[in-house]
C-alpha positions as CSV (number, residue, x, y, z in Angstrom):
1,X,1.6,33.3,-9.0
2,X,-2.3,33.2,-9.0
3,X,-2.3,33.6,-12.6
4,X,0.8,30.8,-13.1
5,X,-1.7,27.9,-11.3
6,X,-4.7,28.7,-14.1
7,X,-3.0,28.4,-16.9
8,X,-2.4,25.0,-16.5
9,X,-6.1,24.5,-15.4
10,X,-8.7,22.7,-17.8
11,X,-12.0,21.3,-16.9
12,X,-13.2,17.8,-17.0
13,X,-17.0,18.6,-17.1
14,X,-17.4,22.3,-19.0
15,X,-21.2,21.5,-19.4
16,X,-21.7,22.4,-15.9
17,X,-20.8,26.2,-17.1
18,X,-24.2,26.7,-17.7
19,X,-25.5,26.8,-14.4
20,X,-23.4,30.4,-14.5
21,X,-26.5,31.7,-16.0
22,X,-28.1,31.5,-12.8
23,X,-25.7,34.6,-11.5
24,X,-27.5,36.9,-13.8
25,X,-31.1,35.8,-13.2
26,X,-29.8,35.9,-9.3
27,X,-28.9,39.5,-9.4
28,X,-32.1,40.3,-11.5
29,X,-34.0,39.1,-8.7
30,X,-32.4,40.4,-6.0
31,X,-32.9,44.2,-7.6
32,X,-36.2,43.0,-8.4
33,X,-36.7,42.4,-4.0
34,X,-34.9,45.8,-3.2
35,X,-37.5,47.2,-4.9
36,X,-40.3,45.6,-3.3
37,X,-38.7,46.4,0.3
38,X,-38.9,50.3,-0.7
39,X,-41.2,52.4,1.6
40,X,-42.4,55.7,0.8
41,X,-43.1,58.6,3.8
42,X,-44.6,62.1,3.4
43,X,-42.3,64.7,4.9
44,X,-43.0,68.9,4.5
45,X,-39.4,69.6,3.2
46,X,-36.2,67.9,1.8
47,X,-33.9,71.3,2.7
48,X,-32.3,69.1,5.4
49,X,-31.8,65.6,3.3
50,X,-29.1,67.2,1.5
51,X,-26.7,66.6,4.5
52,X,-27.6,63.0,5.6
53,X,-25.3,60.6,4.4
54,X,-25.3,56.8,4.6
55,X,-24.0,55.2,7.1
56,X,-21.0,52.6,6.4
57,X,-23.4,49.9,7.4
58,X,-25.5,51.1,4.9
59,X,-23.3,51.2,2.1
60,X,-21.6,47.3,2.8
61,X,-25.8,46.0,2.9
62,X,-25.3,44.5,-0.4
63,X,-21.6,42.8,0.2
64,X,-23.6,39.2,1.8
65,X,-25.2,38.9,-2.0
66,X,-22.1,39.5,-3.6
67,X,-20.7,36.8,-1.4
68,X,-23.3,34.6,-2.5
69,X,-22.6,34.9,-6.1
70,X,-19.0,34.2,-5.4
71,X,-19.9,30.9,-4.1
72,X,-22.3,30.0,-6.5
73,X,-19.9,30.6,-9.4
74,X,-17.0,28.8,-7.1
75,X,-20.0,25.6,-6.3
76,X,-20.0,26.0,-10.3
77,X,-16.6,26.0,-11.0
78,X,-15.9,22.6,-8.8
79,X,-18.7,20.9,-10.6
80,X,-16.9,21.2,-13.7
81,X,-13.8,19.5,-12.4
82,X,-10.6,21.6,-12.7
83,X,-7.8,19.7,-13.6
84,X,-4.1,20.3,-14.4
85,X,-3.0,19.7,-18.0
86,X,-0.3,17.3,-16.4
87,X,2.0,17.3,-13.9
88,X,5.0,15.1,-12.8
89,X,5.3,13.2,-9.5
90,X,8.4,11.9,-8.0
91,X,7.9,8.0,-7.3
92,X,9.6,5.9,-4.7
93,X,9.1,1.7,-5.6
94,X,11.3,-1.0,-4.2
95,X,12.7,-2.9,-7.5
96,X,12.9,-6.4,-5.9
97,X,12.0,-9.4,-6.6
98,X,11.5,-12.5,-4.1
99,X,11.0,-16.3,-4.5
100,X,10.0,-17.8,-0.7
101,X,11.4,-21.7,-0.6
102,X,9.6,-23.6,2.1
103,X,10.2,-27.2,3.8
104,X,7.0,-28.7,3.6
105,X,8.8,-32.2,4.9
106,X,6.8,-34.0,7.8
107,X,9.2,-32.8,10.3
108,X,7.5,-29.5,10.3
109,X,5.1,-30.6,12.2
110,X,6.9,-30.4,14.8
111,X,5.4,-28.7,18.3
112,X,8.5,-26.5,19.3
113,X,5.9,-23.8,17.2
114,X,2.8,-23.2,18.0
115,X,0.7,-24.7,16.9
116,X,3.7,-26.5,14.7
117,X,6.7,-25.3,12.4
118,X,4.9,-25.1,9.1
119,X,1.5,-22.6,10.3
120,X,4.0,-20.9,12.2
121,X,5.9,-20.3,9.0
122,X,3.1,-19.7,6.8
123,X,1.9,-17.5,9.1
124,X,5.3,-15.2,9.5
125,X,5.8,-15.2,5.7
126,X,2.5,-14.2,4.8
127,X,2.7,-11.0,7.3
128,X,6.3,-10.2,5.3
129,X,4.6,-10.4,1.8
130,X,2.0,-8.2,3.3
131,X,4.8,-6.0,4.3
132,X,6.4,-5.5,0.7
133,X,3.3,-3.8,-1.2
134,X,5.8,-3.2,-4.5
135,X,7.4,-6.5,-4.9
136,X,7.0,-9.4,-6.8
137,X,6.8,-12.5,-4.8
138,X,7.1,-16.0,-5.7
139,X,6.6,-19.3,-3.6
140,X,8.3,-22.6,-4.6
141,X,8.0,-25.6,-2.0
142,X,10.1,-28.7,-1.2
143,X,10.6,-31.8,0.8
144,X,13.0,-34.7,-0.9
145,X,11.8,-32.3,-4.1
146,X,10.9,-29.0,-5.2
147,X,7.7,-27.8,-6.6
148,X,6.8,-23.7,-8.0
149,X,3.6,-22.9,-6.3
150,X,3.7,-19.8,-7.3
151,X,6.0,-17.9,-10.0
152,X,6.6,-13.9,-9.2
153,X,3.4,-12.1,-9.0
154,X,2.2,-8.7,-8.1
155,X,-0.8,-10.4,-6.8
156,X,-0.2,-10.8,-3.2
157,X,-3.7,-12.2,-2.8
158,X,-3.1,-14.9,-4.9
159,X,0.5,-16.2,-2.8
160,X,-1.2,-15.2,0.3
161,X,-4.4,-18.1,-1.0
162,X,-1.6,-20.9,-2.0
163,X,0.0,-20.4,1.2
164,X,-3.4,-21.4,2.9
165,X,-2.8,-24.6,1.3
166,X,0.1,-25.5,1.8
167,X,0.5,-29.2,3.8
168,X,3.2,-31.1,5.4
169,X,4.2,-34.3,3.3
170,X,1.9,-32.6,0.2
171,X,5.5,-34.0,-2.0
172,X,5.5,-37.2,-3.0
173,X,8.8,-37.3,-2.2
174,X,10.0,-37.2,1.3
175,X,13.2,-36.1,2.5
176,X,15.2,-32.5,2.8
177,X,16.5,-31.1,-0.7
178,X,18.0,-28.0,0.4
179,X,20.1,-28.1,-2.7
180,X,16.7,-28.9,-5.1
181,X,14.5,-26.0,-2.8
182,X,17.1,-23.2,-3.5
183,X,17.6,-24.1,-7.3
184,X,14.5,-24.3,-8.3
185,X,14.0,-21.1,-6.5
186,X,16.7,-19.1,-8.3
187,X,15.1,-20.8,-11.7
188,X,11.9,-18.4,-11.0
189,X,14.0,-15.2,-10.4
190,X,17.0,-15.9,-13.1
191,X,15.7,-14.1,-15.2
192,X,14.1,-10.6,-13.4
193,X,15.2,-7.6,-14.9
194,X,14.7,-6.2,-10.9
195,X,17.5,-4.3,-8.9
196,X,17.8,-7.0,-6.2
197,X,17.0,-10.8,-7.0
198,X,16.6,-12.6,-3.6
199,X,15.8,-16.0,-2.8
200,X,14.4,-16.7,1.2
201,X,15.0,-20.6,2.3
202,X,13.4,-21.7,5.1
203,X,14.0,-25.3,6.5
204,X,14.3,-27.2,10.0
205,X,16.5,-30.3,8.4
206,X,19.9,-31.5,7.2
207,X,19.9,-32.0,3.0
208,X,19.6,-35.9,2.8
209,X,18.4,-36.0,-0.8
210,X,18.1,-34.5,-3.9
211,X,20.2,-34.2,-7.1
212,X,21.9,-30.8,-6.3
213,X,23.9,-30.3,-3.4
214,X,23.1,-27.3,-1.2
215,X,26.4,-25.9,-1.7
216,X,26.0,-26.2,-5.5
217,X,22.5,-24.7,-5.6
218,X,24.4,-21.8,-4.0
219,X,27.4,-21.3,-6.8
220,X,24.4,-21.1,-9.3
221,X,22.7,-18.6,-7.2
222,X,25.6,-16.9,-7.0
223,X,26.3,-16.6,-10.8
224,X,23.0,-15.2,-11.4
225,X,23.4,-12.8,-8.7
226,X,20.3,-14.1,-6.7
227,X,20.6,-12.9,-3.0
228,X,20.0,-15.9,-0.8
229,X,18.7,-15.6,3.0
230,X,18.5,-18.8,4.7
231,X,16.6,-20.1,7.7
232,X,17.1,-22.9,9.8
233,X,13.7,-23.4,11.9
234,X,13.9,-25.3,15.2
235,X,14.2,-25.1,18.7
236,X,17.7,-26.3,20.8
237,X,17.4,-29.9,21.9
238,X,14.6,-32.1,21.5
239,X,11.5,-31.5,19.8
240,X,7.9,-33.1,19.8
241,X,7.5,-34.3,15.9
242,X,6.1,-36.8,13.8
243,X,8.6,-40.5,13.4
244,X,5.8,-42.4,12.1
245,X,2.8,-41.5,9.5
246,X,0.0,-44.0,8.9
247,X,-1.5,-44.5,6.2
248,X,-4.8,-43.3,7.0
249,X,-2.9,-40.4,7.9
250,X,-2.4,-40.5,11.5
251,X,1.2,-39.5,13.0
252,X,3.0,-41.0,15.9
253,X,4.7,-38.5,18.0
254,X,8.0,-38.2,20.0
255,X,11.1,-36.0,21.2
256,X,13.4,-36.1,18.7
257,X,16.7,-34.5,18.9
258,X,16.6,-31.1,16.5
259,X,19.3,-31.2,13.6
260,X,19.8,-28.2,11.2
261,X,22.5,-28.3,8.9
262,X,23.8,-24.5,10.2
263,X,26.9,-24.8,8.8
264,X,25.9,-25.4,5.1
265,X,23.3,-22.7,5.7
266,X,25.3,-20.3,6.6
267,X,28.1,-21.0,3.9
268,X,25.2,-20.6,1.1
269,X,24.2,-17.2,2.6
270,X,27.6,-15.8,2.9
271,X,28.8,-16.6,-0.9
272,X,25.3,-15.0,-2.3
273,X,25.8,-11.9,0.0
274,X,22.8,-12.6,2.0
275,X,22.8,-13.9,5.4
276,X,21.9,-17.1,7.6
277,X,19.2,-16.8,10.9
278,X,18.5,-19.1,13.7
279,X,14.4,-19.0,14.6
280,X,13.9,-21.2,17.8
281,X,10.0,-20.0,18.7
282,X,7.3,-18.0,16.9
283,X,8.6,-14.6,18.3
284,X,12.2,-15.2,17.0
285,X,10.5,-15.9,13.4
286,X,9.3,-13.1,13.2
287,X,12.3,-10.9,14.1
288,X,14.0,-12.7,11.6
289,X,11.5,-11.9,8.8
290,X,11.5,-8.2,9.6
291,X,15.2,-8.0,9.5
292,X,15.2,-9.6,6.3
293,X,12.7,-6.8,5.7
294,X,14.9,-3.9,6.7
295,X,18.1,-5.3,4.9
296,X,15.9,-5.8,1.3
297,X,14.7,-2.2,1.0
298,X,16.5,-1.5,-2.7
299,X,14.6,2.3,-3.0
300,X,14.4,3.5,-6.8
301,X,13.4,6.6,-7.5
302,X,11.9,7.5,-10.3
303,X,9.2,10.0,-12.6
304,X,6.0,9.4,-12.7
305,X,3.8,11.4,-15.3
306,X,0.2,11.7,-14.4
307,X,-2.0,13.3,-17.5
308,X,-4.6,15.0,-14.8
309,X,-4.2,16.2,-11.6
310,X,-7.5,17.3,-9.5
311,X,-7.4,20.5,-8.5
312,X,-11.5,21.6,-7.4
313,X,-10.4,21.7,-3.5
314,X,-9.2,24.8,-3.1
315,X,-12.2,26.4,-5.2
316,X,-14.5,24.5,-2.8
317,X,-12.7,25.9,0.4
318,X,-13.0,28.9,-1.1
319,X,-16.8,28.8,-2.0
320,X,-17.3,27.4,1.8
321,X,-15.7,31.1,3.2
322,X,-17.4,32.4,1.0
323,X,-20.5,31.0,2.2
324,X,-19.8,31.6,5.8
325,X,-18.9,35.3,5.4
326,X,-22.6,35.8,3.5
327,X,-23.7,34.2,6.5
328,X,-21.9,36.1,9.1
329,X,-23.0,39.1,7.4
330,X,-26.7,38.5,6.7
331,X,-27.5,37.0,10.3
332,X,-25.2,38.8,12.2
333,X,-24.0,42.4,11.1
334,X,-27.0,43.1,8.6
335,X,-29.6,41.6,11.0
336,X,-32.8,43.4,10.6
337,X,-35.2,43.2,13.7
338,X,-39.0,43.0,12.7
């Protein structure tokens, strides 16, 4: 077995080989120091020596060097990087890919959140991209239209930055286009060559404009197979939210009675095979996005070939016993008193 796990063993840094001439100029000078600690004694008659014999001590005096060249040719060996020729990995990735559709209509300004509908929401959504380390996420918002902020990216840094700037009423347009939010959301994942296509709409109003019906936008997300969770964002009853905006940009606020379009929601979630939630306070928004979490984990496995492999750390665990026994041996059992 020992023998099996070095042939596959090559070194990234083979100058460091030279430093194995040390071992031979580090047993010269240790013969060369035995032979300075040599004593000579007078004595009237060696009839007697012939008997003694050295002790066990004696014979194991010279095992701490030997463990000291051990670790210097292991400290060597690590140097020059031992590496495996290559070696295969087994990979786990989630093959998904996600277009997030907000309402960025003045209505989610709305207090019923705190501190409104729309931070809440950003908020939420960037803790679920943070969430899905493997998949590609993009970010298209609408109001009475639709806008791609972001198309699919790896770079979750990048969504997370858009999502920063994100405004209420930023649409020239005002309005609800449910129909508009989800299409051009399915446009941006159409195409993906991913194991699971899934769109995630989140909006607190009824679809009052817009050239595609809600219930249309979902028949084409359904022929492209795009998964479509929807989310209707509001509390029950009345709800402190903008009915006026000035044009110097300040808002007139009152309770207004809080109408989500459940039904249609629901009805475009159930024909793409994805599923419709109900988020009434900041708590409940987030449950929603972590179920959505749990229900979109599409695992692939897969090979992954890796060309080098490190493999110094059991050499270096083996230098450091070998370091310690020299140790335990010179200043413990070989001790010399002067």
């Amino acid at each position: 077995m020992y023998l099996d796990f070095l042939k596959d063993i090559t070194f990234a840094n083979r100058e460091f080989f030279w430093l194995f001439c040390l071992v031979p100029l580090m047993i010269l000078w240790y013969i060369l120091r035995l032979k300075k600690q040599e004593a000579e004694f007078n004595y009237s008659s060696f009839e007697h020596l012939g008997r003694v014999r050295p002790s066990a001590k004696a014979n194991l005096r010279h095992l701490s060097f030997l463990f000291r060249l051990i670790a210097v040719s292991l400290i060597v060996l690590v140097l020059a990087r031992p590496q495996s020729r290559s070696s295969w990995k087994d990979v786990k990735t989630e093959g998904i890919d996600i277009v997030m559709s907000l309402d960025v209509s003045y209505s989610m300004l709305a207090k019923d959140f705190k501190p409104d509908r729309l931070v809440a929401a950003k908020e939420v959504a960037k803790e679920f991209i943070d969430s899905r380390p493997n998949d590609r996420i993009g970010l298209v918002v609408f109001s009475g239209e639709a806008f791609t902020q972001c198309p699919l990216t790896s770079d979750h840094k990048v969504i997370k930055n858009l999502f920063d700037n994100i405004e209420a009423g930023m649409l020239s347009q005002q309005g609800t286009a449910i129909g508009l939010g989800i299409a051009d959301a399915v446009s941006r994942v159409k195409e993906s060559t991913a194991k699971s296509k899934v769109v995630i709409l989140l909006s607190d109003g009824v679809s009052n404009v817009g050239e595609i019906a809600p219930l249309t936008a979902g028949e084409i997300a359904k022929t492209f197979g795009v998964r479509v969770y929807t989310i209707g964002i509001g509390t029950h009853g009345k709800a402190m939210m903008p009915v006026a905006v000035y044009p110097n940009g300040q808002m007139q606020y009152d309770y207004v009675d809080v109408e989500i379009d459940e039904p249609t929601m629901t009805k475009i979630a159930d024909m793409t095979g994805g599923k419709y939630f109900r988020a009434t306070d900041n708590e409940s928004l987030k449950k929603v996005y972590k179920e959505i979490d749990k229900l979109e984990k599409t695992i692939i496995s897969e090979k992954s070939y890796s060309n080098k492999a490190e493999k110094f750390l059991w050499f270096a665990i083996a230098a450091a016993i070998a370091l310690l026994l020299e140790f335990l041996l010179k200043y413990i059992v070989f001790k010399s008193i002067p």
